[in-house]
N, C-alpha and C positions, 0 to 999 in steps of 0.2 A: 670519512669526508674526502680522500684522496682520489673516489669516483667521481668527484666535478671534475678533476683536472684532467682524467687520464677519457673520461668522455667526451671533454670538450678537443682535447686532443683528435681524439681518434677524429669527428665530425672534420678537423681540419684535416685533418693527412685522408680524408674520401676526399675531403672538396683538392685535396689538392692531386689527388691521384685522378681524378674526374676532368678536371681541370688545365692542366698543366701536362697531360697524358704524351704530347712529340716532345717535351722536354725532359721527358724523366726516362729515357730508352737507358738501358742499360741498368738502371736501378728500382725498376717499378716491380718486379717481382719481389725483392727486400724490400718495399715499401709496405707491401699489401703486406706480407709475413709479419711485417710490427705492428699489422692492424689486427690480424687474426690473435697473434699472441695479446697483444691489448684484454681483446676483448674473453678472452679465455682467463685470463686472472682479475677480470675486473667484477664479475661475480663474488667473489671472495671480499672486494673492497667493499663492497655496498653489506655485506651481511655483516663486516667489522667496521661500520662507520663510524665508531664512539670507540675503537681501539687505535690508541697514540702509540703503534710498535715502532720498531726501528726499518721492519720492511716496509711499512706500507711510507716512512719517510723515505724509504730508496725510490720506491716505485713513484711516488709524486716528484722525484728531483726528476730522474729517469726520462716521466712523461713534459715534462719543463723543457728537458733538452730536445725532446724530440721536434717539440714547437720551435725551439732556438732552430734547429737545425733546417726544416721547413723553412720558416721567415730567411736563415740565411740564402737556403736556395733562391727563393724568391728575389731577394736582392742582387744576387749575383748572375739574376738571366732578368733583372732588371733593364728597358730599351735604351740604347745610345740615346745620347742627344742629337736631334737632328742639325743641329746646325753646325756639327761635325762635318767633312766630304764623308761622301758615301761610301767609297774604297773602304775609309777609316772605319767607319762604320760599321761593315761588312766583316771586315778583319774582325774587329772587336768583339764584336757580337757572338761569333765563331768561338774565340780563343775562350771568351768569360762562359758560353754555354760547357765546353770542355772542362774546363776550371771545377763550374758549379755539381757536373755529375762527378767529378773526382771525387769534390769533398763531401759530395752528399753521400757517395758510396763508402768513403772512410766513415763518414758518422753512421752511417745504416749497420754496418759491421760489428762497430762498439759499443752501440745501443741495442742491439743486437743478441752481443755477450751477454752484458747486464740484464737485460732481459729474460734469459737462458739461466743465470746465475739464481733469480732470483723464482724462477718458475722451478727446480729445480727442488726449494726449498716448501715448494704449495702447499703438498697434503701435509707434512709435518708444522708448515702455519697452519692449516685449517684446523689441526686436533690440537697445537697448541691455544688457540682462540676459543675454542669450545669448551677445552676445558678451564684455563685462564679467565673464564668470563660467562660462568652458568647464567641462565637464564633468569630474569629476575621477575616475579611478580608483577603485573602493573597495579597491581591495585598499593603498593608500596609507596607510587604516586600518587592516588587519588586518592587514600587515604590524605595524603601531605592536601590535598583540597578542601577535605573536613576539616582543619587545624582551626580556621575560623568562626569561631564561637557564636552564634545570635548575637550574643553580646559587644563581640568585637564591632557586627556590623552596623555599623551605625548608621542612620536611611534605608535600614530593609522595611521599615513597615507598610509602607504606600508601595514598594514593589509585590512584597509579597500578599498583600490587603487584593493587590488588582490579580494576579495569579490565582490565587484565590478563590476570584468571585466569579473569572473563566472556566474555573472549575464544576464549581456547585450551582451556576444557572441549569434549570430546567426548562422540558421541552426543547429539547435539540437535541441531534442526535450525534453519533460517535463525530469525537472533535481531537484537534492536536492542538498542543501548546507545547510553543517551540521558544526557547530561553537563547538567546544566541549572543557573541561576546569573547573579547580576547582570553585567552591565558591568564587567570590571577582574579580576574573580576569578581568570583566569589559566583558562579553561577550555580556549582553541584551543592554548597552551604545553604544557597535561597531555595534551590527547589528542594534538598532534605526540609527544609522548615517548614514548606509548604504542603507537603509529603504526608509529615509527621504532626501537620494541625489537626486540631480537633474535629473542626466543619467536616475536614477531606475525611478523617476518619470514617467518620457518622456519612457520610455520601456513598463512600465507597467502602463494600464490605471485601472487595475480591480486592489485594492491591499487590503488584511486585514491582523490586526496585532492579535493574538492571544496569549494570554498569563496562559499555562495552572494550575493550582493549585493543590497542593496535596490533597485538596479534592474535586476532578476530577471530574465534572459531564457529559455525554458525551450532554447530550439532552442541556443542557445550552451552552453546548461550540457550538455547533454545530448551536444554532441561533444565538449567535451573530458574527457569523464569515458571515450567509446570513444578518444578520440585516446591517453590514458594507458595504456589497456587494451592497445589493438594492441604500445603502446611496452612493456609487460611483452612481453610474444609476440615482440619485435623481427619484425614484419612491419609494411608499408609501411600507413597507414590509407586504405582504399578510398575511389577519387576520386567516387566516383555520394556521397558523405557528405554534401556540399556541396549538393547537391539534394533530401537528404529531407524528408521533413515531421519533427514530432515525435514520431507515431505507427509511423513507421518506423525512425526513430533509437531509441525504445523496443524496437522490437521487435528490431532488429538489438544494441539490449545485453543483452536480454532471452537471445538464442540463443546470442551469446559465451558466456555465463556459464553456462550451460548444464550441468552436473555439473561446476561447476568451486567450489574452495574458494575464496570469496573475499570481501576487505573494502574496504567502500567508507565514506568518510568526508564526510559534509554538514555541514561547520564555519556555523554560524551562521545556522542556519534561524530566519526570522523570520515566517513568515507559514500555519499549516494546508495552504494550497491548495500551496507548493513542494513538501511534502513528498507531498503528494496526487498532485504529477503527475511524482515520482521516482521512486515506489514499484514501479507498475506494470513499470518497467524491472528489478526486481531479481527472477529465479527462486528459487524455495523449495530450494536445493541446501542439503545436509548440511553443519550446522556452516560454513556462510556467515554473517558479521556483517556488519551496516550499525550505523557510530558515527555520532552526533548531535550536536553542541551547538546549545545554543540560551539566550536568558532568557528564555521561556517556557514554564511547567512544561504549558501545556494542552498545546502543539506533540509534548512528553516524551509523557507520558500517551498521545495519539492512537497514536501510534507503536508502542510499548510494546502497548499492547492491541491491535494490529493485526498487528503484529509477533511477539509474544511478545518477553521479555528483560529488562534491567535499569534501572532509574534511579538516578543519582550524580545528588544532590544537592551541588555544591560550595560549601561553604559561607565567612564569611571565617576567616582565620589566629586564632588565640588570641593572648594579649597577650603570651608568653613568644617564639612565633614570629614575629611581628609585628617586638618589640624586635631579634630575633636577624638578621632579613632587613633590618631600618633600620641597625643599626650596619655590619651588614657590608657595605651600600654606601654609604655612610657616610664613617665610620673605618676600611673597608677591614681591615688585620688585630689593628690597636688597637679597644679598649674608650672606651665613651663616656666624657668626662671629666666629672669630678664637678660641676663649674658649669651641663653640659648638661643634666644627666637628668631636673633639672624641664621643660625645653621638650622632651626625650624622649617625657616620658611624656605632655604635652599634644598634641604631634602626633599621636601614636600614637595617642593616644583620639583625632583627626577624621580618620583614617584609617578607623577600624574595621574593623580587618586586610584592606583590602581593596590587595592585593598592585602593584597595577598606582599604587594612590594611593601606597603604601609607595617603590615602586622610583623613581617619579616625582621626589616629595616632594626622597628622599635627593638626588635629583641635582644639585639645586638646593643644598641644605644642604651638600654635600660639598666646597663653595669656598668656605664662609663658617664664619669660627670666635668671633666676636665676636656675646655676649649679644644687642645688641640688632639685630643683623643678624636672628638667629632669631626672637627674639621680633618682628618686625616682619613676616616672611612668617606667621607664626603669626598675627595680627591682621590681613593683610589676603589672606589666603588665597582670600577670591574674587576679588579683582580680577589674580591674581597667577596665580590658571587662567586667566583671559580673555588676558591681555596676556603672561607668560613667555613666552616660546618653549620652556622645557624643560617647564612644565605643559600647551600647549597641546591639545596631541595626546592628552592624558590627558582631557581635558577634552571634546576632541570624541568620544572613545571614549565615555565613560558621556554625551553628549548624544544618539548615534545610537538610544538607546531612548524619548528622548524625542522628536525626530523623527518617529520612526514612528508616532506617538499620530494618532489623529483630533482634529478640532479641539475637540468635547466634551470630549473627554478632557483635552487641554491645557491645559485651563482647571481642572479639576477637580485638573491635577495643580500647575499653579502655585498653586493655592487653598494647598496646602500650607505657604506662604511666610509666610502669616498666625500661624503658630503659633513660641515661640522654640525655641532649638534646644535639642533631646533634650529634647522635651516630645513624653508619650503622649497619641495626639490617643482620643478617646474615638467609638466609628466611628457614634454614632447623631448624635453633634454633628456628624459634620462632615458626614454624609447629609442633616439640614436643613440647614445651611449654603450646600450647594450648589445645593439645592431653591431656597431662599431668594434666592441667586444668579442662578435661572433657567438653570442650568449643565444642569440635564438634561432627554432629551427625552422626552415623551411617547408610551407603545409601549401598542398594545392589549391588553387585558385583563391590564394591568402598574399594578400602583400609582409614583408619582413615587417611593417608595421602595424598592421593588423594584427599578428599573432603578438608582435610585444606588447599591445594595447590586451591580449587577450592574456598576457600572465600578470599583469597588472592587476585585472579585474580581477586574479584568480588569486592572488597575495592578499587582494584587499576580501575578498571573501572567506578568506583563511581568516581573517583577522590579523593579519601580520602585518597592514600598514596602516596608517589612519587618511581621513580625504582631508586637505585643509582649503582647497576650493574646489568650488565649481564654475562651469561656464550656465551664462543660463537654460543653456538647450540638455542641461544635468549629467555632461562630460565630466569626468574628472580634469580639472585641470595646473592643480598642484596637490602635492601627497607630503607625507612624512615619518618616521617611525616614532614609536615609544621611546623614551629617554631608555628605560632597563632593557628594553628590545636591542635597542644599539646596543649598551654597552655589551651584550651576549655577542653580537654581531664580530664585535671588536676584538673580542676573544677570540673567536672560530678564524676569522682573518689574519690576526696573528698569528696563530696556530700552524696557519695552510702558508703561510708565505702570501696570502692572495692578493693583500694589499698593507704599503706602509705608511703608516700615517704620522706623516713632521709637524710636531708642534712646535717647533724651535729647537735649542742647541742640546737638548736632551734627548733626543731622539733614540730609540732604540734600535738600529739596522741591522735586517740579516744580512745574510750571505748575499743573497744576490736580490735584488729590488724588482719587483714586475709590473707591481702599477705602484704609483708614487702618489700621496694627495698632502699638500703642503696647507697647511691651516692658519697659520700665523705668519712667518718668515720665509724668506726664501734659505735656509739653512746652510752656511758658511762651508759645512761639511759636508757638503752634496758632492762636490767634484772627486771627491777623494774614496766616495763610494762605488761599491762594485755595482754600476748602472747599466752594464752593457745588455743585458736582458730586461729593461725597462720597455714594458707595453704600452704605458697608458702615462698620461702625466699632468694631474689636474692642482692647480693653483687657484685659492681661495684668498681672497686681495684684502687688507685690512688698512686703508689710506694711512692711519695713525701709527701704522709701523712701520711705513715705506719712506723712504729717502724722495725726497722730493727730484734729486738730478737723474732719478731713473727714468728711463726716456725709451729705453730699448733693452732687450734682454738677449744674450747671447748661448749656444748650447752646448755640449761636449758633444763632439765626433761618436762618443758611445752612444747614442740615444738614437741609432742609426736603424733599431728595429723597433722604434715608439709608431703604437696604431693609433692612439688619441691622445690628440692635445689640445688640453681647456685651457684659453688663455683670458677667460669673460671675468670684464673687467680690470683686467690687467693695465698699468699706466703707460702704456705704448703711443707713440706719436710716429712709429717706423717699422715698416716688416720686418720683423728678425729676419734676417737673410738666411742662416742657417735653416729654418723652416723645410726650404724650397732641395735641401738635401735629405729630407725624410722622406724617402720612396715608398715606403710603403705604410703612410698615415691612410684614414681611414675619415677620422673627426677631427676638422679644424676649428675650435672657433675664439673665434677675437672681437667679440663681442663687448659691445659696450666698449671699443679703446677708440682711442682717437689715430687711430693708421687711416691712411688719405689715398694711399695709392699700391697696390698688389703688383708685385712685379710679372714679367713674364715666362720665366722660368717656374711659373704655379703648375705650369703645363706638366714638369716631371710627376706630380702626384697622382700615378695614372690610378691609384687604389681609391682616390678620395672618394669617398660617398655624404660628405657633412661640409658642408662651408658657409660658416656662421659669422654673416658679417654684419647684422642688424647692428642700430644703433653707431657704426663708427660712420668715416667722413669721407668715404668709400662712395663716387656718384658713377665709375665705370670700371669696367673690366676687361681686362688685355683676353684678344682673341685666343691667346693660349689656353685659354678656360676649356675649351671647345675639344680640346684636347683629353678630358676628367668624363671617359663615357661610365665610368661606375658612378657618377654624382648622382645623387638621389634627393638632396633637398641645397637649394640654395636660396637663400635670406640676406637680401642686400637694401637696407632699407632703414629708416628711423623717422621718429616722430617730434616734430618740435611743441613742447608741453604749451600751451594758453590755454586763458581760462575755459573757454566753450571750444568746441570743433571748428577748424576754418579750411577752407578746401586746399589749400595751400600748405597745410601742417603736416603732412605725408612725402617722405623723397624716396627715389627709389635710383634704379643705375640706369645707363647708358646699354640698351641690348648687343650682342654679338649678331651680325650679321646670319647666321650658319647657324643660328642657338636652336632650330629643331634636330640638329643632330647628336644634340646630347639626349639619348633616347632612356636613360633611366631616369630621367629626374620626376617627381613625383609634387616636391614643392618650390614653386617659382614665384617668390614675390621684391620686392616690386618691379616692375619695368618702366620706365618710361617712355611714355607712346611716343613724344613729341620731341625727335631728335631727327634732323635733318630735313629733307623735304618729305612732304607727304606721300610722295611713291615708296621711297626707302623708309618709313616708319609702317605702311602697307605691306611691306614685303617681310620686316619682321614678324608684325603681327600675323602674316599668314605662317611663317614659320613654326606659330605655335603651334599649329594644328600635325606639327608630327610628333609632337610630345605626347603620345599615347596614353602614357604611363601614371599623365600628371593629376593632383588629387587638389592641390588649389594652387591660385593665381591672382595674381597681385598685376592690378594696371594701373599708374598714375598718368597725369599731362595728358588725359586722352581727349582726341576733338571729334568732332562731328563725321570729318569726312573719312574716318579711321572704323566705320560702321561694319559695314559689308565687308571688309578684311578680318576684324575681328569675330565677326557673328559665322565667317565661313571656317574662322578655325576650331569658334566654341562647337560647333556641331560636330567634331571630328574627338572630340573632349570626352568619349563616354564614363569615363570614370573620375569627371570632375567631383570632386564634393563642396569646392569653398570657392566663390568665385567673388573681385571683388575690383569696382573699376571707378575710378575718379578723375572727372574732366581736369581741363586746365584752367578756370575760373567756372562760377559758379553759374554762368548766364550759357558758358555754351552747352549745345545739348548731348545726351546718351543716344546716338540714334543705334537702336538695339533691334530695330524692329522688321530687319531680313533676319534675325535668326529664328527658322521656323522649327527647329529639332532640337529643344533643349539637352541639357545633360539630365539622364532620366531619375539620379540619384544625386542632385545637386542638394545640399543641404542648408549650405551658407550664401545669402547672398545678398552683398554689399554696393550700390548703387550712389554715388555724389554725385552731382550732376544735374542740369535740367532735363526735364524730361517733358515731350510734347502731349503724351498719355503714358498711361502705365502698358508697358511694353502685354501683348496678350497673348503670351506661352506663358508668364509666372504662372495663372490661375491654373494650369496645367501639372507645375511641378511639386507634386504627393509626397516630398520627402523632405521638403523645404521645414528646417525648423527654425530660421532665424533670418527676418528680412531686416535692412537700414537701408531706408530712402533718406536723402537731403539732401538738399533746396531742388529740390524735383517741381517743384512749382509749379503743380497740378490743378487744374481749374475742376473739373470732375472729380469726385470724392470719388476715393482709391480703394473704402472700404466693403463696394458689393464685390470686388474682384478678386478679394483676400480672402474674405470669412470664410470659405468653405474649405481652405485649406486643411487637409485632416490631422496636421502635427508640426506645426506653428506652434511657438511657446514662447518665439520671443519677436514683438514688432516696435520698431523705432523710428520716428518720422521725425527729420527736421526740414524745415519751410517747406513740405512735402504739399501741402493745399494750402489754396488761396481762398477756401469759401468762408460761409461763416459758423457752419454746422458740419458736426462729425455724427452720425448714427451709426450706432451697434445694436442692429437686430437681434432682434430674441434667436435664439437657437446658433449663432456665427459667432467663429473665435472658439471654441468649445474647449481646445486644449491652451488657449495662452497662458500664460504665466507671468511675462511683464510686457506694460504697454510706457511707453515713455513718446511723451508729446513735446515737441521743444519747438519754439519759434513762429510757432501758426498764428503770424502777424493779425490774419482778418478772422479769426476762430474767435465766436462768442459764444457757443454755445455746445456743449458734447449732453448726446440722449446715450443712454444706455437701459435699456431695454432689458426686462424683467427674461433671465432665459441667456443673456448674450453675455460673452467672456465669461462661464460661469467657475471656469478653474484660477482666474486670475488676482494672482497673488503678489503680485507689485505694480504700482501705479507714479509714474514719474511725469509732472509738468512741469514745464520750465519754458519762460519769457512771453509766454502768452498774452502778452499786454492787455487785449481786450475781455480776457476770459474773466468776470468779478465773479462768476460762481462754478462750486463744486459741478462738476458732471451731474446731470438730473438721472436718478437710478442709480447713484454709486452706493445706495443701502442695499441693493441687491446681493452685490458682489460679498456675499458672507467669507469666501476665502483669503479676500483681502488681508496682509500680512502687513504690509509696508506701503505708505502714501505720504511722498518727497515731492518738496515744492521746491524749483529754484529761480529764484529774482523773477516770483509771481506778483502781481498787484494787492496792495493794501487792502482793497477790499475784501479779493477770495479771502485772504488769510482773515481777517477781523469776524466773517461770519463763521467762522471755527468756535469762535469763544466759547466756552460750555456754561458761561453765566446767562449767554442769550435764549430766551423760551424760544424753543423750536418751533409753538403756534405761532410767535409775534415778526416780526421784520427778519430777513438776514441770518435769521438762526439753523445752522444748517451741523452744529455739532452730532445730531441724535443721528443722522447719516451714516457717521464714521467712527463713532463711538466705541464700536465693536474692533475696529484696524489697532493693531497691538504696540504701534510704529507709527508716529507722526513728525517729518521733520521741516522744516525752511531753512532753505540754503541762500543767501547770498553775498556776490561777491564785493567784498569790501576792502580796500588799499592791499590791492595784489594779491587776496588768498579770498579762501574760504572759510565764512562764517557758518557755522551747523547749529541747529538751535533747535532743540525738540520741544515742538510745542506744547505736548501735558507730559508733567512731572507724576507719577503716585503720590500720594501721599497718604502714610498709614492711617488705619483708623485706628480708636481707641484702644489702650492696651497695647500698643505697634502690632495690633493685625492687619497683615496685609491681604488676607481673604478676598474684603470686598474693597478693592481703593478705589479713592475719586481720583481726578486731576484738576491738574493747576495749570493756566496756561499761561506760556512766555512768550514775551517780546523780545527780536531782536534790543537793545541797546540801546540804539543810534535814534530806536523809533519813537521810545520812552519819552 
């Protein structure tokens, strides 16, 4: 594990030999030489990644200091302040660049030694490790994956019934079934069962079970998948076997199989290229299956689409199955006793039905009948995977996925540790974070947040995160880990130094602290630790444990090489002053506090690339800003909560004059258009158009005459993707309509404002998946101008038309997914047309005063999911009833009958009333097979 630290190393000491190249004369020959020997013993590290020796803890201190020593340089050829004289300046500047090659050359020398000392000792570590640590089997593990019995699992039958019957359909021809799913879930149990049923048996006479290993060999796998084959045949497996290539071992299973029925099963493919170089071996015979598992949904997918056939998603247990499969091995054929079921139901929940953690768990509990015996593996549940012996094997099972990670990744995945448990990490935070970090690397014509978006995707395809939102254009837009994933997490980061986690006056501190994440308290005993190589410094705010007179927070002088600091939500009303001496921060954010005003010395942070001022009380910004050319996203902006949207609930800051000269920023919101005279708010706006770089943009207070400024610097915007602009009342207009050359890759686009027509370049933009018009108070219906957009998924109109009919043509809208109508004061009437929105899966109306009925055509919309009313008329709602015959008056239930989700919203003394209009209710026997519903009334209406 000590190749994250000593790679991510080396990536800085290039970026800084790359970089910093007239400042490092004299010592950049020893620089490069610590990169070369780096990378010469770090082969060694990655082959002993699961070896805790004593050198590979030298060589991670070692690569630790190199960074200290780096970060120091950089501080110390750190710029004067300008508001120094220049003389002073000049001098200065001189003596500290002398200064910083002195001391970098003393540390290059030491580190150096060390270096030397410990390469010295290489080949005798390498044959010490080899032999200290033979080779172990992996089936040693996978075995540990059969441990779960039919029996244990409880809900396999409707999985394996459907598996099953993907199997033994006829008339098709060769197919894949792909079982995909974390660590633990119990996937290689379901398909041995499926495997091993009678049907499969009787279907397929040719079968082999496969099960591939991370240390993959193909030529091995590939005979004993013929050695099983011949053994179906009972004939002897031919001696020339032993001499083929792989190319011939293919082709000889290739010609066995030959019009023959048969299944072959790849338990636990981990890697694209295994299954790349299987496939080839399998003929396209009638109604032949190839089964799959794996945790990687891309590995499913490939397959599948190459293949043709199914994916089984395995997902975990529900909490009723969960409880059912805990007692029963457990308590065996007794019931859990009533003193237990609070520490029941708390394991349960850090399980998260994941079967293999359930069966495990019990094992352990099933000797122990005394309170605080429970509650004590419950409180120390990670150290109790590492060291039981009954969790261990559980423990190495859900680590073999992280194992397999490259070493960016690793790091990206322990990052994870920083946040407390079952907390939704929010995925744009934790993309700078890692940026911040220096976690990701640089790929051509890839922005830094591109590729972090792109190891995210590739974690969650691992199976190693779970999604817990979405946007609706189906972004990820917050994530989370496994409760036993973390605590593994927690381990490994302990382990490395990588991260310390305060939970209060207990704390465990090493030697030296590098990222710090405080959970409860801000820790009495923080001053007095060794912090002076603290990188990262994130606080997690709990109001109920905070001193109300705290007002501002103050820092140690050590915390002089911190690259991030999360201060969101923190109870501040005043810029820590000390802040503005952390030279080389990276990630600021002070989010969600109440600070009112930035000083101007923000200008020192010339490294900054993150400044998160959403949500405080922040309306401008000291032109010092102007000064932060590594800024890449800055967020000055919040929203004041009422009950509906009002054009006015958006604030944004005060622009800088000069603000196209911050040429990396990528995301700028909000601005406010409407600050000074209309020449000087035209000359900002033209400003933006040298922001090359930027990917969305936030406009508020915008007017009329502010048009043709703005529409000349969107054109210069080609790599906008989120655009988003709101008048300064609701009556003045969006005049958008000189901008002739949109951005050709615009995705997002958010429009308040009135509008004289619908601007006519949208109908042009192909990539657009999400429009909001409101109070656009459009007289022409807006809908022939949209429908053909080819990947639209999300449209929301408020006071957007004035007529009285909306039509959705048959064949328009093809990909939406939610349509929300609010306010369409003269709106009586919506067609939807048999063919038209046919993927659309949520449907939102709200204040429609005149609309008394359902959309005519809304029984088409089979994919309908969800259908929300809010503060709609008594009438619509009343012809819902499912008492009313659908032939007589008003009865319009047999419509919507099929929608899984029916809700009415309104608002009543300050909040929100939700009220779902049909209840199930069981039928006889409490089957819930076939249920009716029951329909509700608000309350108030009663």
């Amino acid at each position: 594990m000590a190749e994250i630290v000593v790679n991510f190393v080396m990536d800085k000491l290039t970026t800084l030999i790359q970089e910093e190249v007239h400042l490092l004369r004299g010592v950049k020959e020893e620089a490069v030489l610590i990169k070369d020997k780096l990378e010469h013993i770090n082969a060694l590290l990655i082959a002993a990644d699961e070896v805790e020796d004593v050198r590979i803890k030298q060589l991670r201190d070692v690569a630790y200091d190199i960074e200290d020593a780096l970060d120091e340089f950089r501080l110390l050829t750190h710029p004067e302040d300008e508001s120094h004289p220049f003389l002073t300046r000049k001098l200065s500047t001189i003596l500290k660049k002398y200064i910083a090659r002195h001391q970098m050359a003393a540390d290059i020398k030491c580190i150096n030694s060390r270096i030397e000392s410990i390469s010295d000792g290489h080949e005798r570590f390498r044959s010490e490790t080899i032999d200290a640590h033979p080779y172990k089997p992996w089936d040693d593990h996978r075995r540990n994956a059969l441990l779960i019995e039919e029996a244990d699992l409880v809900g396999i039958e409707n999985p394996k019934k459907q598996l099953v019957s993907w199997l033994i359909q006829d008339d098709t021809g060769r197919e894949v079934v792909s079982v995909v799913g974390m660590g633990g879930l119990g996937k290689t149990t379901l398909v041995k069962k499926v495997y091993d049923d009678a049907q499969v048996k009787l279907q397929f006479k040719y079968r082999a079970w496969i099960t591939i290993s991370q240390s993959f060999k193909m030529e091995e796998l590939l005979k004993h998948m013929l050695q099983q084959l011949y053994r179906v045949k009972r004939k002897p497996v031919p001696q020339e076997l032993d001499s083929m290539t792989n190319d011939q071992l293919r082709t000889k299973i290739n010609s066995f199989l030959q019009h023959k029925r048969y299944l072959i099963v790849l338990d636990d493919l981990w890697h694209i290229d295994e299954w790349d170089a299987v496939k080839y071996a399998l003929p396209s015979s009638n109604s032949s299956r190839v089964m799959l598992t794996t945790r990687h949904s891309d590995i499913a997918s490939a397959s599948v689409k190459e293949f043709h056939g199914n994916i089984y998603s395995l997902n975990p247990l529900p909490l009723e199955e969960s409880r059912t499969l805990f007692c029963r091995k457990t308590f065996g054929e007794n019931s859990c006793p009533p003193y237990l079921n609070n520490l029941t139901e708390s394991i349960l929940k850090r399980c998260e039905g994941l079967p293999l953690a359930i069966v495990a768990i019990s094992g352990v509990l099933a000797t122990k009948d005394r309170v605080d015996e429970w509650d004590m593996i419950k409180r120390s549940l990670a150290d109790e995977l590492r060291e039981n012996p009954r969790l261990s094997s559980m423990d190495k099972i859900l680590s073999l996925s992280y194992n397999d990670l490259p070493y960016h990744l690793k790091s990206c995945f322990l990052y994870f540790s920083i946040f407390p448990k079952n907390h939704v990490i929010d995925q744009m935070r934790l993309i700078r974070l890692w940026i911040a970090e220096g976690f990701v690397r640089t790929k051509k014509g890839m922005t830094l947040e591109e590729v972090a978006e792109g190891y995210l995707y590739e974690l969650l395809n691992r199976s190693l995160i779970q999604v817990a939102g979405t946007t609706s254009e189906g972004r990820i837009k917050t994530c989370r880990v496994h409760d036993l994933l973390r605590e593994i997490i927690i381990n490994k980061v302990r382990e490395q130094n990588f991260v310390t986690i305060a939970r209060g006056q207990n704390t465990e501190w090493p030697e030296k602290v590098r990222r710090l994440s405080i959970h409860k308290t801000m820790p009495d005993v923080l001053q007095s630790q060794s912090i002076s190589h603290l990188r990262s410094l994130h606080m997690f705010w709990r109001v109920d444990s905070l001193s109300e007179s705290l007002k501002s927070l103050s820092f140690p002088l050590e915390f002089k090489l911190l690259n991030v600091l999360d201060l969101q939500g923190a109870p501040l009303e005043v810029f820590p002053k000390e802040i503005i001496k952390l030279f080389l921060l990276k990630y600021l954010s002070l989010r969600s506090t109440m600070i009112k005003i930035i000083p101007p010395a923000i200008g020192n942070l010339r490294y900054l690339e993150t400044l998160d001022l959403k949500h405080t009380c922040i309306t401008a910004l000291p032109d010092e800003i102007l000064k932060l050319q590594k800024l890449r996203h800055l967020l000055v902006y919040r929203y004041e909560i009422q009950s509906y949207a009002q054009i006015n609930s958006r604030n944004g800051f005060k622009a800088m004059a000069q603000i196209g000269c911050l040429h990396s920023l990528q995301k700028l919101c909000h601005i406010e258009a409407d600050h000074g005279s209309n020449a000087y708010a035209n000359d900002i706006l033209r400003e933006l158009g040298k922001l090359d770089q930027l990917r969305r943009l936030g406009i508020v207070r915008f007017r009329r005459e502010h048009g043709i400024a703005l529409c000349t610097s969107i054109e210069m915007l080609k790599r906008l993707r989120a655009l988003s602009i709101t008048s300064i009342e609701e009556e003045e207009v969006l005049d958008l309509e000189s901008l002739s050359c949109p951005p050709p890759f615009l995705q997002r686009l958010f429009l308040s404002g009135r509008l004289e027509k619908l601007p006519h370049w949208m109908s042009s933009l192909h990539s657009l998946a999400k429009i909001s018009l409101k109070w656009s108070q459009l007289r022409d219906d807006p809908l022939e101008f949209l429908q053909d957009l080819p990947n639209l998924v999300h449209l929301e109109f408020l006071q957007v038309y004035e007529g009285e009919t909306l039509h959705f043509n048959a064949g328009g809208f093809q990909r939406l997914k939610v349509l929300s109508l609010d306010k369409m004061d003269g709106l009586k009437m919506v067609i939807v047309e048999k063919g038209a929105m046919s993927s659309l899966e949520k449907l939102i109306l709200q204040r429609c005063k005149l609309l008394h009925s359902l959309p005519s055509g809304i029984e088409h919309l089979s994919k309908l999911k969800s259908l929300e009313f809010y503060d709609m008329p008594n009438e619509l709602i009343m012809t819902l009833r499912p008492d009313i015959d659908g032939d007589g008056d008003g009865g319009d239930y047999w419509k919507v009958k099929h929608v899984p989700e029916i809700n009415s919203t309104y608002w009543n003394d300050g909040g929100w009333d939700v009220f779902s209009l049909y209840t199930s209710i069981e039928g006889e026997g409490g089957s819930t097979s076939a249920p009716t519903r029951s329909f509700e009334l608000p309350p108030y209406w009663k």
